[in-house]
N, C-alpha and C positions, 0 to 999 in steps of 0.2 A: 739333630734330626727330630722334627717334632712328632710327637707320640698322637697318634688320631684316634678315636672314639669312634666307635661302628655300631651301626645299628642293621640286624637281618628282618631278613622277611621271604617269606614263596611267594614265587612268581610260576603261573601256568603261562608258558609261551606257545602261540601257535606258529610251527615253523615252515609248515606247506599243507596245500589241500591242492585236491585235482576231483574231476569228476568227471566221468565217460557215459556213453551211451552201447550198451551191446543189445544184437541182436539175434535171434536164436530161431532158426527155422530145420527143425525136422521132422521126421514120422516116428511114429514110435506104433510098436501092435500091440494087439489087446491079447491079451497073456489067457494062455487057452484052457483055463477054467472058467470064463467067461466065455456068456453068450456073444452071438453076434450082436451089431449097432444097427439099429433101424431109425433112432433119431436123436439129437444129441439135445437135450434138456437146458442142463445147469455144468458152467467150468471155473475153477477156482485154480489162482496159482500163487505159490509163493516163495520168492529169492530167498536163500541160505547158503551162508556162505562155510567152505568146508578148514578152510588154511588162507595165511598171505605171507608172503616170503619176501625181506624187504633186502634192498640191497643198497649200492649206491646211487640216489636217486630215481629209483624206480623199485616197488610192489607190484609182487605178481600173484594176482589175487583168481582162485579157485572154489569151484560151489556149483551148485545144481538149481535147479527151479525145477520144485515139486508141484507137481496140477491133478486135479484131481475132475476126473470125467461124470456126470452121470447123465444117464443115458435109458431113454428107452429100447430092449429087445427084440428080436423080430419074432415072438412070443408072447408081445405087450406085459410082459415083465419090465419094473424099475431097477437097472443095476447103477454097481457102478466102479471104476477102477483109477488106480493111484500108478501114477509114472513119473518118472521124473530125465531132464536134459542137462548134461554138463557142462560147463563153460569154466576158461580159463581166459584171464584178462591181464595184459600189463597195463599200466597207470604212472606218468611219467610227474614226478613230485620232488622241485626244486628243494636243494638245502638237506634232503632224506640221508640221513647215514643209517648202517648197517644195524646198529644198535636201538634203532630208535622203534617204538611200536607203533600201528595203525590203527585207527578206528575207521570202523567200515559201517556204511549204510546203502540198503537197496530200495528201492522203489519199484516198483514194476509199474510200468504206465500203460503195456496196452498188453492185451494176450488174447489170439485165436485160435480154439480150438476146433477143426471140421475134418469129419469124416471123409476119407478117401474111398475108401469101402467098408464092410460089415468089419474087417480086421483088422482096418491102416486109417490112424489121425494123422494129420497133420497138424502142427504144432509148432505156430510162428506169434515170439514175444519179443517186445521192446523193456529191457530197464534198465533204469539209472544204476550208477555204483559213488559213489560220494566218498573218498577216504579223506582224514584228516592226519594228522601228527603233531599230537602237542609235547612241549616237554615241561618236566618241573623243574625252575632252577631257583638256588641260595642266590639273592639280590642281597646288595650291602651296602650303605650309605653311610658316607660321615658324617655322624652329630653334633662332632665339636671337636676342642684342641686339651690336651692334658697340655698347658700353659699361664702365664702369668698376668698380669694386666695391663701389659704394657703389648697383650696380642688379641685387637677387637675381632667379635665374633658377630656376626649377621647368623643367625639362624629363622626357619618359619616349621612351621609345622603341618604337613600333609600327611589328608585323610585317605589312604590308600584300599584297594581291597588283596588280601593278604589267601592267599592258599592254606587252609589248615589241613584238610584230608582230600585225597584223591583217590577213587577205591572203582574198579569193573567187576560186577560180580555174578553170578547167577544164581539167580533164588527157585527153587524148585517148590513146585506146591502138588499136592494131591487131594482131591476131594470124592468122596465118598456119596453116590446121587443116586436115591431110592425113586422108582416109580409110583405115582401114585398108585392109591385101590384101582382104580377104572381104566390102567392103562394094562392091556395083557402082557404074558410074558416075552423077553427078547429070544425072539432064534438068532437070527443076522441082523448084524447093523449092514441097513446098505449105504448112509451116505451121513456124514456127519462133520457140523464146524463147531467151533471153538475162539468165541474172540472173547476179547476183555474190554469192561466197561468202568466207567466211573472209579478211575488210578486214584490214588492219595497216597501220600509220601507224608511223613513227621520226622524230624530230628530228634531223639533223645541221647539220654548218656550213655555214649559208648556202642549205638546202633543207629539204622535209618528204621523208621518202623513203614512198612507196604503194604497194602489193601485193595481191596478193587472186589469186582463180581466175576466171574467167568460166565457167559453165557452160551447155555451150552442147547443144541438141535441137532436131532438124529429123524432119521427115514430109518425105519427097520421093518422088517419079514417079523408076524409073531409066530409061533408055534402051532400056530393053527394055518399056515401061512398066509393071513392076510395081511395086506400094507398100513401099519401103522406112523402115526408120528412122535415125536413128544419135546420140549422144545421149555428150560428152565435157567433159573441162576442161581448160581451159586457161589457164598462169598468165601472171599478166603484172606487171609494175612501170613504176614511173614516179615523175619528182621535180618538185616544184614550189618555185619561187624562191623564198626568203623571207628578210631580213635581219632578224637578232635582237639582235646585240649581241656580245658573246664570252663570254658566262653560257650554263649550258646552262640553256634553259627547261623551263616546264611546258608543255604541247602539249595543245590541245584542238581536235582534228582529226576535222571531218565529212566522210562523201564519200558522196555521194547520187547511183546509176546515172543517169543520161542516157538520151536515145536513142541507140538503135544501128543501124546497118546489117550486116547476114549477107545473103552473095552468094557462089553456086558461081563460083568460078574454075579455071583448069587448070594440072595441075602439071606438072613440068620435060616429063614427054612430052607434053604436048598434050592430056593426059585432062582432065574434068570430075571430076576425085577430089579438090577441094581447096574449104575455104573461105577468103573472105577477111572477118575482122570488125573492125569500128571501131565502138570506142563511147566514150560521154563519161561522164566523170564529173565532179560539181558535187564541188567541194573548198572548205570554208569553215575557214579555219585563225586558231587566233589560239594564239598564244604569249607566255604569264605568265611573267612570277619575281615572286618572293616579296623584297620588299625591306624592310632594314631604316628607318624613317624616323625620326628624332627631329624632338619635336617641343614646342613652347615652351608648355606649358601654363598657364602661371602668372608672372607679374612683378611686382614692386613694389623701392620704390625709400626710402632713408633720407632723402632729400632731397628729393623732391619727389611729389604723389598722381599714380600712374599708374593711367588707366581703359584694358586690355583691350576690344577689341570682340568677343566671341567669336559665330562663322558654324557650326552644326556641319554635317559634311558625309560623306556614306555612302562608306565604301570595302568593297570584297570581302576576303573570309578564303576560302582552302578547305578546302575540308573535306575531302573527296576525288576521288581518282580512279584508276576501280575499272573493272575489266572482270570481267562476273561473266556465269559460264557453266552452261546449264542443259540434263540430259541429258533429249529428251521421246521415249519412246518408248510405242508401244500399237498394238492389233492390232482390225485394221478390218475391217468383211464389206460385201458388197455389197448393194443395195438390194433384195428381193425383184424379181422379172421383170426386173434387169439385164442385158445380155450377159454371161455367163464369159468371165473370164479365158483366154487362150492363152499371152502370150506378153506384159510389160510394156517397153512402149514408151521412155517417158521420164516423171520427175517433174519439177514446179515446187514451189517455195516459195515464202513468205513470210510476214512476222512483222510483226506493227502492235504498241503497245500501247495497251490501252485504258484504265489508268487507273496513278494513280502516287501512295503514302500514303505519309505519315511515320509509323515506327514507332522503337520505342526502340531506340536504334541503329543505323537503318539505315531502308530506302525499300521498300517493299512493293510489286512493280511483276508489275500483272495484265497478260495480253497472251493475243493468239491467233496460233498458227502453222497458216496454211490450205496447203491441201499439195495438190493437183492431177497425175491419174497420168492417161496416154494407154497405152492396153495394147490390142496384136492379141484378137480375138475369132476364135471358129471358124464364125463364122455371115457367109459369102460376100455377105449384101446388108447387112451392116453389118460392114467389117472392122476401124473402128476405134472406140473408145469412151473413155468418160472416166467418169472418176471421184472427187469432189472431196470433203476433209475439212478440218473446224476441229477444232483441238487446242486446248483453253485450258491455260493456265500461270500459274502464280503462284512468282517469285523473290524474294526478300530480299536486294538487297543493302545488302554492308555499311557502314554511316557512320560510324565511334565517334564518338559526343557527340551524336547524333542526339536529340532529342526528340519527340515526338507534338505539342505545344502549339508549339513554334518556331516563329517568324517571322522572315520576311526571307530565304528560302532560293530560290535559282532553279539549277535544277537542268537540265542540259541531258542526254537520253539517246538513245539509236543504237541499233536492235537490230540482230540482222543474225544469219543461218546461217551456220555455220562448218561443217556436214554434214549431206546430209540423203541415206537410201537407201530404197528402198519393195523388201523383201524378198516375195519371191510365197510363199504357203503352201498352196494350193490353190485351183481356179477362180474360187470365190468369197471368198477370205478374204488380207486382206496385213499385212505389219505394215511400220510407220511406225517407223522410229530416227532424230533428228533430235541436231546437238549448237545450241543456240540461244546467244548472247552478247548482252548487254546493254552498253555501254560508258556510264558514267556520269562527269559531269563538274558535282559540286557545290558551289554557292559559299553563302557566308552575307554579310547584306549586316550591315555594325554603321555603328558612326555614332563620329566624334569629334570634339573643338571644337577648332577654328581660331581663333587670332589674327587677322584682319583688318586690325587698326593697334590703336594706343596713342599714348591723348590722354594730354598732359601738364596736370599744374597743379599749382598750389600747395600744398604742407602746410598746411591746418591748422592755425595754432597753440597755439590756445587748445582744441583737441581733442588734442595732441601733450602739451603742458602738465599737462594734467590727469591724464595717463595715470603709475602709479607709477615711481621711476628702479629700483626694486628690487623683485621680485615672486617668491614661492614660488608653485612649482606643482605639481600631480601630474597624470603623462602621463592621460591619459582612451585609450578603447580605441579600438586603430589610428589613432591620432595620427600624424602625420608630423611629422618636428623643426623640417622647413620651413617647417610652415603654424602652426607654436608661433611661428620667428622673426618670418615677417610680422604674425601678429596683436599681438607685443609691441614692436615696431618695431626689431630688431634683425636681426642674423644667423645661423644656423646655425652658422658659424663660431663666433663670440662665446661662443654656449651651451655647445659641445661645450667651449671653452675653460675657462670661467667654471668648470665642473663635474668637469672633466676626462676629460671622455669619450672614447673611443678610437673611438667606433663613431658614424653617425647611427642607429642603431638602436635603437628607445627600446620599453619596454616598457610596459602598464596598468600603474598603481600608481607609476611612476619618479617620485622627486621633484628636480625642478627647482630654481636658483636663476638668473632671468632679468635681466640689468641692460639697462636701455633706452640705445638707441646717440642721440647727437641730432649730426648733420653742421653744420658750420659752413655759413650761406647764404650 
């Protein structure tokens, strides 16, 4: 029994994805510490998911879509109220066994909020649900033969990319946000967002280190109850555990905003001039190197027929990874019979994409940046208004060796704002500067064959016999010297000898002199 040489490695397999579309049409009332609705301003909504319970081939995935109203009173007061819609979905995902976990993504692509009456919305949304399932598994490949020299080895050496850590985590941050002098004090927040800007992710020992800004706007009642606004960033960091090795990896690090809480607090005097914010962020980290593996391609033996079992089996190559950044600016007018402009409040962002092509060289990646502005008006029974735009985009980034026909590529990408300012031009007219980033992290899957075992048996003889002791030959094109020895039952060694060669590097046209080796049994 020959004794085999193995070399490991991880391997992240994706074993199934699915992805659905649900739809969500109810009414929901407006919770009777609130005013009536006399007009509906600004609607914000966002998928959360609560559980998913996997079974055999099928996830049944559970969550809510919180939205949030504001709205003018039939008192021309600004309120505004938080509700939320449940939904439960199955999701049918080949290969799924019980044990296996999911990773889930929502999108929301459309959401309408409209008043029924002063007391009843309705409430009809379209979003996506995206599950995946990957697994990590020990991959093993023979290197070689604990063997003698009378059993040649073919080996080559490939550049794999190897799984070192795989880690989901949630990173929780809280920031501490003083008003300035000239802003009064908070009574009520009446309407308030929270997104994240400009993400950065680093590798070091033993952690991923995380940053970004949260940018944070509120509408509040002051104390004196007149309508204020106040509308800042603020940065934060944080590290998450993760053990890799003492290689520095390659880091493919997503962080997907959470919920948050923003809540007036008081600061060192006793004022209501402070906020306090906590929010989550989903953190899905995995960390590559790139390892060298040899691997036993080929065997045979002077002494005995050896049968190879050969298994092929896909491993990842990268290709890249790219942070490609796109400058979207344009100048926007208001909708004829809008409110004017006074005085701009606060903007929101955000960036989906909608589609993603392979191009020569590189990933053709369409997308929209919808951009949302709350802006004072001078008109006393509507003091606030809204005003919302899509920007579409198309970026190129870059992949050298990128092909349009290629297969096998699975590509994971993050957009995200790194800047966004809504500049006032006049009542009616604003312009939009946004900086947009794309992070891309692209793999290509190839395939190569595995040893499994190697059966022994017998030579042959009267097929060994027949075969010439002495044979001329001429190299044929890209010949390997190795696959000359095996075919004439000799050695690489032997030839190079026999001929005098200094090199195994044989040329079209080389002429050969092969003598057949035969082992004593």
């Amino acid at each position: 029994m020959l004794e085999l040489k193995r070399q490991t490695f991880r391997q992240n397999l994706r074993k199934s994805s699915a992805f659905t579309q649900v739809t969500l049409d109810d009414d929901c009332i407006v919770k009777d510490n609130k005013p009536d609705i006399l007009k509906i301003i600004h609607t914000r909504g966002t998928v959360v998911f609560e559980d998913s319970k996997v079974s055999s081939q099928t996830v049944w995935v559970t969550g809510h879509l919180n939205f949030v109203v504001l709205y003018r009173s039939e008192d021309n007061r600004i309120e505004s109220f938080t509700d939320s819609v449940n939904f439960g979905e199955k999701l049918f995902m080949e290969d799924l066994e019980e044990s296996d976990s999911v990773r889930l993504k929502g999108k929301l692509e459309d959401l309408n909020i409209s008043a029924i009456n002063s007391r009843k919305v309705a409430v009809r949304a379209l979003f996506g649900i995206t599950a995946v399932c990957e697994k990590t598994v020990e991959e093993d490949v023979v290197s070689g033969l604990e063997a003698d020299d009378t059993f040649q080895q073919k080996k080559e050496t490939r550049q794999v990319l190897t799984l070192a850590a795989s880690k989901r985590d949630i990173l929780r941050i809280h920031n501490d946000i003083t008003l300035p002098q000239s802003s009064p004090n908070i009574h009520t927040i009446i309407y308030e967002n929270v997104d994240v800007r400009n993400l950065e992710s680093a590798c070091t020992t033993g952690q991923v280190q995380i940053r970004g800004e949260a940018h944070v706007s509120i509408l509040y009642r002051s104390t004196e109850d007149q309508m204020e606004w106040y509308e800042t960033m603020a940065p934060f960091s944080g590290a998450v555990d993760v053990e890799a090795g003492n290689g520095q990896p390659i880091s493919e690090i997503f962080c997907n905003p959470g919920e948050y809480e923003l809540v007036p607090a008081e600061d060192y005097d006793g004022e209501m001039r402070s906020l306090s914010l906590n929010q989550a962020l989903d953190v899905d980290i995995r960390l590559w190197e790139e390892k060298d593996v040899e691997i036993l391609s080929d065997v045979y033996s002077l002494s005995e027929k050896l049968n190879p079992q050969i298994k092929p089996i896909s491993v990842w190559k990268l290709l890249v990874k790219n942070e490609s950044k796109l400058r979207v600016a344009e100048q926007l007018s208001l909708e004829e019979g809008q409110e004017r402009i006074l005085q701009l409040c606060s903007c929101e962002g955000n960036v989906e994409l909608d589609s993603v092509e392979q191009v020569e060289n590189g990933l053709k990646v369409e997308g929209i940046l919808t951009v949302n502005i709350l802006y004072a008006t001078s008109d006393d029974h509507s003091p606030i208004a809204h005003a919302g735009e899509q920007l579409p985009f198309t970026q190129i980034i870059d992949v050298p060796g990128m092909k349009e026909e290629m297969t096998g590529i699975c590509c994971e990408l993050q957009p995200g704002i790194d800047q966004l300012a809504v500049n006032l031009m006049d009542s009616g007219r604003f312009e939009v500067k946004a900086a947009v980033s794309v992070t891309a992290f692209v793999l290509k899957e190839e395939y190569l064959d595995k040893i499994t075992e190697i059966r022994e048996e017998p030579l042959d003889a009267v097929e060994l016999l027949n075969q010439p002791g002495i044979t001329g030959y001429i190299v044929k094109k890209e010949e390997q010297l190795w696959d000359i020895a095996k075919r004439f039952h000799t050695t690489a060694g032997e030839i190079m000898e026999t001929n005098g060669l200094k090199s195994a590097s044989l040329q079209q046209g080389d002429k050969l002199v092969i003598v057949k080796r035969v082992c004593e049994s």
